[in-house]
PDB file of N, H, CA, C and O in Angstrom:
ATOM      1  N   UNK A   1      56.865 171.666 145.781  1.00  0.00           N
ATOM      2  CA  UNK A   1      57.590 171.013 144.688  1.00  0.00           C
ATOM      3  C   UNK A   1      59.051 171.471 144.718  1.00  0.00           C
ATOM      4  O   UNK A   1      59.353 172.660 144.613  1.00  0.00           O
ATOM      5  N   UNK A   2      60.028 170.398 144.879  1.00  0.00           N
ATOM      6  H   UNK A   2      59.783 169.432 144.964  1.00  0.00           H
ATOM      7  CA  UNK A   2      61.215 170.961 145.134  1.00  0.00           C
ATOM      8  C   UNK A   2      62.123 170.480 143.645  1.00  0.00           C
ATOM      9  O   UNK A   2      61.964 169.383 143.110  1.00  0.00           O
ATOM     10  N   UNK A   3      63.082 171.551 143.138  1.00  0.00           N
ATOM     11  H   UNK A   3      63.211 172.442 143.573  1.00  0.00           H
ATOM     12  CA  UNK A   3      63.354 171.126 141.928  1.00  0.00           C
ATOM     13  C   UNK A   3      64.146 170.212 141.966  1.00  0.00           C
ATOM     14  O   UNK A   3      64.398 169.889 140.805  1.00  0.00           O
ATOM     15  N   UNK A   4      64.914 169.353 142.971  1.00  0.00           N
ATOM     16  H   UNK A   4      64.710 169.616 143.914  1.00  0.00           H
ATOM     17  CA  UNK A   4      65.528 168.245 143.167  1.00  0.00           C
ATOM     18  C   UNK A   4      64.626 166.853 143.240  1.00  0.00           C
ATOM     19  O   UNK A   4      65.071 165.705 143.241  1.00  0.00           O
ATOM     20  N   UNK A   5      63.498 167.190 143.289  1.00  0.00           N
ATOM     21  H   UNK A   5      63.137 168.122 143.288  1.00  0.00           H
ATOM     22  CA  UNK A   5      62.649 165.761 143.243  1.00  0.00           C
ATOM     23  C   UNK A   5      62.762 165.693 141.768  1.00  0.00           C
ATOM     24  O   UNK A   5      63.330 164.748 141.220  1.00  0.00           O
ATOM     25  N   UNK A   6      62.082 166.956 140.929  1.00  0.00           N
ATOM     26  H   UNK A   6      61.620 167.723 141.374  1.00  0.00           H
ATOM     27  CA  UNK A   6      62.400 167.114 139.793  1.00  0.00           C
ATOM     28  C   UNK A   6      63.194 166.022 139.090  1.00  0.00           C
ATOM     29  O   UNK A   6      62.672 165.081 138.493  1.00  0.00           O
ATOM     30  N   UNK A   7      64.959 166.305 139.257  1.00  0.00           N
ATOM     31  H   UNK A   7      65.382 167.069 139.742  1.00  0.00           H
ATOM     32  CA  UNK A   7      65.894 166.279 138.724  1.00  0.00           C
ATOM     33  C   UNK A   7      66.163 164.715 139.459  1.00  0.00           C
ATOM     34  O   UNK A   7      66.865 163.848 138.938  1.00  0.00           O
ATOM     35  N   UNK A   8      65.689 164.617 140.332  1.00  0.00           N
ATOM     36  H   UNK A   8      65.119 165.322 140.755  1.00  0.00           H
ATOM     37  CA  UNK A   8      65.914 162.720 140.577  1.00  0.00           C
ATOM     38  C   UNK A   8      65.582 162.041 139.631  1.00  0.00           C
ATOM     39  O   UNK A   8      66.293 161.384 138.871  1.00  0.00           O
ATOM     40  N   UNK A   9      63.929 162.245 139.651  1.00  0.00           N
ATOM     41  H   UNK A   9      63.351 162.779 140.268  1.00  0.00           H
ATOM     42  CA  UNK A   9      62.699 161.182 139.251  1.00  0.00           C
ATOM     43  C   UNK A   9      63.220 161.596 137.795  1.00  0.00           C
ATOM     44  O   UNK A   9      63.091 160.519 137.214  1.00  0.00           O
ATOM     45  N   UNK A  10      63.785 162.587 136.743  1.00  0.00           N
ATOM     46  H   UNK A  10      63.890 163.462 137.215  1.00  0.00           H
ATOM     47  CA  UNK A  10      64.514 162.766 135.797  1.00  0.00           C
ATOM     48  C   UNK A  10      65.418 161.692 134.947  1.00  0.00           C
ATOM     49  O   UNK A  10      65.334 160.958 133.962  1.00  0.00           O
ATOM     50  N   UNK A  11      66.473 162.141 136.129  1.00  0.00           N
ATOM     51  H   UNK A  11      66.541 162.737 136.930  1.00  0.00           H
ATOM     52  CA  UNK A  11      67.277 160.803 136.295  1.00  0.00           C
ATOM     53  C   UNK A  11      67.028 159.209 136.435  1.00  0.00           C
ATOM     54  O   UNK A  11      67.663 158.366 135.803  1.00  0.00           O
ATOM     55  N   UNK A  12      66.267 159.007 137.124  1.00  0.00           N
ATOM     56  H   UNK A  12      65.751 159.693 137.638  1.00  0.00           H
ATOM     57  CA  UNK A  12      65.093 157.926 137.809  1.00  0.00           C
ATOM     58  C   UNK A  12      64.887 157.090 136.237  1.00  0.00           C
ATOM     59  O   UNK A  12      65.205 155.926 135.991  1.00  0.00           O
ATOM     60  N   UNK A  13      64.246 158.114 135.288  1.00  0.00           N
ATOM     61  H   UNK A  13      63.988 159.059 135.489  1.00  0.00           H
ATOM     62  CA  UNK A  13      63.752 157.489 134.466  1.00  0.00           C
ATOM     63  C   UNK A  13      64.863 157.420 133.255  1.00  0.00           C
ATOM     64  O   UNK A  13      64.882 156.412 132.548  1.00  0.00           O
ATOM     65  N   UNK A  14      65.574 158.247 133.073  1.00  0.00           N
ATOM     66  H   UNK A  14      65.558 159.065 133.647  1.00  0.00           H
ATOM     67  CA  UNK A  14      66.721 158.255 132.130  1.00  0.00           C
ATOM     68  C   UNK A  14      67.662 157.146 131.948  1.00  0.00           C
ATOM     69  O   UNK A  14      68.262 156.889 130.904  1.00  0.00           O
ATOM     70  N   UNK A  15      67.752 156.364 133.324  1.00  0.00           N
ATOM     71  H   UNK A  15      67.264 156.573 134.171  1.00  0.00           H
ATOM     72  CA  UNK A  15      68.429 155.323 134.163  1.00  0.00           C
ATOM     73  C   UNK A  15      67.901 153.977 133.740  1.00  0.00           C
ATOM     74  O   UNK A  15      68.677 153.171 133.226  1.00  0.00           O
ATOM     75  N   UNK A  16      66.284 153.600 133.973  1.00  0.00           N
ATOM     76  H   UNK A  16      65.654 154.255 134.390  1.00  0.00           H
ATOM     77  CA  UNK A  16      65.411 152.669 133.562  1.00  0.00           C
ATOM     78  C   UNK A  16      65.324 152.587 131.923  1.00  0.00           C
ATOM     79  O   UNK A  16      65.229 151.534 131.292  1.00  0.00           O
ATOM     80  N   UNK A  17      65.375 153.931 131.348  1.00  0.00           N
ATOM     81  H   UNK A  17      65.452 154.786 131.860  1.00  0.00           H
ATOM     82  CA  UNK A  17      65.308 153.733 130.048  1.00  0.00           C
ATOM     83  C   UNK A  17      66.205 153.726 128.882  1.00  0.00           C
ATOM     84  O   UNK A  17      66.049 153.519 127.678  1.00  0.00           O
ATOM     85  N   UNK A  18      67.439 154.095 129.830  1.00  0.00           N
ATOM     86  H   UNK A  18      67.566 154.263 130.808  1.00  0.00           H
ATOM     87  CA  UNK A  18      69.023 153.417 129.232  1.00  0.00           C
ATOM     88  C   UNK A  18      69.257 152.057 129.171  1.00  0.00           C
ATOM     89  O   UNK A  18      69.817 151.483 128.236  1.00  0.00           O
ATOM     90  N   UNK A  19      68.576 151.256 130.744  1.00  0.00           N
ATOM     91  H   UNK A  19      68.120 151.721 131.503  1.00  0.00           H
ATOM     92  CA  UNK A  19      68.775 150.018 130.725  1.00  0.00           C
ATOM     93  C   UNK A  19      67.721 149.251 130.078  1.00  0.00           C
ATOM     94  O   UNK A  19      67.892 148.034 130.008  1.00  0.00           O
ATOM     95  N   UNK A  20      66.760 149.710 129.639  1.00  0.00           N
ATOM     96  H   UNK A  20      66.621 150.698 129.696  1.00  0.00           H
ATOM     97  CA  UNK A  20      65.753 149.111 128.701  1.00  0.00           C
ATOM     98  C   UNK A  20      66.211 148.533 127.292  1.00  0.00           C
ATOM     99  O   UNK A  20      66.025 147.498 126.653  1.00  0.00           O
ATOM    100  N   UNK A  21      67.002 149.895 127.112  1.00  0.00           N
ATOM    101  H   UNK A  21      67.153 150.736 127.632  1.00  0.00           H
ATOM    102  CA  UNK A  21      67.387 149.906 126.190  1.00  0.00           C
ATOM    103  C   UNK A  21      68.807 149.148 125.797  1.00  0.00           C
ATOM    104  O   UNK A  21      69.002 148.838 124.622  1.00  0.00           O
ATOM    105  N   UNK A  22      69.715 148.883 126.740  1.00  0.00           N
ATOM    106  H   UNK A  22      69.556 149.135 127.694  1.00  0.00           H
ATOM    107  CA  UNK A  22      70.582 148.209 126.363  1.00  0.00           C
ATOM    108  C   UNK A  22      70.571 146.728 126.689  1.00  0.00           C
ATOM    109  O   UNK A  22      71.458 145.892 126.516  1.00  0.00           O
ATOM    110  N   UNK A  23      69.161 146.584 127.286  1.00  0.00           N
ATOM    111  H   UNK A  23      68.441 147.263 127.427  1.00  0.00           H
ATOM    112  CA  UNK A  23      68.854 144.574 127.288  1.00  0.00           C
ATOM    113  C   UNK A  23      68.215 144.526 125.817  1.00  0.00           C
ATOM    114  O   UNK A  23      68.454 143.498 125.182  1.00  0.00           O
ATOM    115  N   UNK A  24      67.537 145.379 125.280  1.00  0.00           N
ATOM    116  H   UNK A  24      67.343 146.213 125.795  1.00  0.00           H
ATOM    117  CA  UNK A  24      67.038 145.436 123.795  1.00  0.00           C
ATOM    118  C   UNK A  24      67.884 144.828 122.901  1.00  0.00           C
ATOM    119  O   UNK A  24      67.778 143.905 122.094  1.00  0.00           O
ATOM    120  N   UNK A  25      69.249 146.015 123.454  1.00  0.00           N
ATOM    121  H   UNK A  25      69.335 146.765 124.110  1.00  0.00           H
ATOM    122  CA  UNK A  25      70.356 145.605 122.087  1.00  0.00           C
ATOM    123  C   UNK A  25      71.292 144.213 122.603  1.00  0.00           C
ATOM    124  O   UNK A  25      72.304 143.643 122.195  1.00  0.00           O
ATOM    125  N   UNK A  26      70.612 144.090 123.402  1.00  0.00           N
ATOM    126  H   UNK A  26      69.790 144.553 123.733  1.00  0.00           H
ATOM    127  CA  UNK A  26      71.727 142.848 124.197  1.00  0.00           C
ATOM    128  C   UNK A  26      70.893 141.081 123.450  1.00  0.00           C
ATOM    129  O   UNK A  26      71.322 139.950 123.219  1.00  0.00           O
ATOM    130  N   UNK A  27      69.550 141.797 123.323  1.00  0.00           N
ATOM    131  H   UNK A  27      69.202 142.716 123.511  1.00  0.00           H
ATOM    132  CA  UNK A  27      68.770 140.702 122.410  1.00  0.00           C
ATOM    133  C   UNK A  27      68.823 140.385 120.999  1.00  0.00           C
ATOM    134  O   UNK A  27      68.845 139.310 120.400  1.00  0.00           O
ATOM    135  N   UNK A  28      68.839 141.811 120.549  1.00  0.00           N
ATOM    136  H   UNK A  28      68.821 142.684 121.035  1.00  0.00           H
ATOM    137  CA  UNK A  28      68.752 141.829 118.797  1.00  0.00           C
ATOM    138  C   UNK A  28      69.878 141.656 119.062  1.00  0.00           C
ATOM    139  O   UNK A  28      69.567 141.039 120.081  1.00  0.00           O
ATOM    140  N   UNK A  29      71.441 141.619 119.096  1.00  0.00           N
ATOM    141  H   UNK A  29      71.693 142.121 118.268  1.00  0.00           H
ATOM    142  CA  UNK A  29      72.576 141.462 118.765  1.00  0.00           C
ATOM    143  C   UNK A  29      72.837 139.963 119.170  1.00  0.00           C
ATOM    144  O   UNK A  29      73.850 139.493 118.653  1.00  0.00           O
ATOM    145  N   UNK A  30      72.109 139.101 120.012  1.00  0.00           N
ATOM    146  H   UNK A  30      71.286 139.484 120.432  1.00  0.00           H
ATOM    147  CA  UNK A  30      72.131 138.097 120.385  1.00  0.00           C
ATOM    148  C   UNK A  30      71.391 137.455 119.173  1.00  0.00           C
ATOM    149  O   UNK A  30      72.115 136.726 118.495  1.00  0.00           O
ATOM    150  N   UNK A  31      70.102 137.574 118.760  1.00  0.00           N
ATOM    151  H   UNK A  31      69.514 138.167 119.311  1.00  0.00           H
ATOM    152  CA  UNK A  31      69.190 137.211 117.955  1.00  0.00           C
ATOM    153  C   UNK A  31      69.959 137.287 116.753  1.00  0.00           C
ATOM    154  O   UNK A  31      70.963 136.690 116.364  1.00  0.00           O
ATOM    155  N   UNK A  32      68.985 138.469 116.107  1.00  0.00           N
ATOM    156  H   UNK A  32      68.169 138.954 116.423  1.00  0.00           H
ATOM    157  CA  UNK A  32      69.410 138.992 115.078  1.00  0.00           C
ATOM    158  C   UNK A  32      70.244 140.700 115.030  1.00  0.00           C
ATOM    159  O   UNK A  32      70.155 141.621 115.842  1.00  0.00           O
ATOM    160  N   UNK A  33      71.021 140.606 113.752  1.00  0.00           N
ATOM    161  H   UNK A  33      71.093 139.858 113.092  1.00  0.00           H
ATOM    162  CA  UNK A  33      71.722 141.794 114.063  1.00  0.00           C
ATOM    163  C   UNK A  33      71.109 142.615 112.614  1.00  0.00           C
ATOM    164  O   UNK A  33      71.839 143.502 112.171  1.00  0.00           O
ATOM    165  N   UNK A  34      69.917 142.360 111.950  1.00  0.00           N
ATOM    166  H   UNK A  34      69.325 141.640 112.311  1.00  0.00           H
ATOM    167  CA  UNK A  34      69.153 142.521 111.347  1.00  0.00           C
ATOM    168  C   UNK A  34      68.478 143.943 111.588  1.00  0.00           C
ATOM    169  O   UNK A  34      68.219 144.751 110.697  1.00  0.00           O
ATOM    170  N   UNK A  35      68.240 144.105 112.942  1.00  0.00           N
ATOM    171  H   UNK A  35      68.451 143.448 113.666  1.00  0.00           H
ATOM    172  CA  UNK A  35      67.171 144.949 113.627  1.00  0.00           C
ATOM    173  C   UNK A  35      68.028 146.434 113.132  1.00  0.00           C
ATOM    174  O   UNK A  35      67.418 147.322 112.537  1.00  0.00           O
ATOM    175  N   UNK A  36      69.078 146.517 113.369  1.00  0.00           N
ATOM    176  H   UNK A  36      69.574 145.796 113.852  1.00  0.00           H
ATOM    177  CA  UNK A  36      70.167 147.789 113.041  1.00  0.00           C
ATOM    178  C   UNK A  36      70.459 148.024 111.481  1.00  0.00           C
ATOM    179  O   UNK A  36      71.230 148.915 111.125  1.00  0.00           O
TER     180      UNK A  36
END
């Protein structure tokens, strides 16, 4: 186990779940701005 796989797959997911998150707000602010 190397602590750089670690700190990728970290990143990896920090990355996916930033951009999850900003098609979210890219909807409710499109939709409704209600959600906030």
């Amino acid at each position: 186990m190397e602590p750089n796989y670690l700190t990728f797959t970290v990143k990896f997911v920090i990355i996916i779940v930033y951009h999850e998150v900003k098609i979210m707000q890219i909807k409710c602010t499109g939709g409704t701005k209600n959600q906030k």
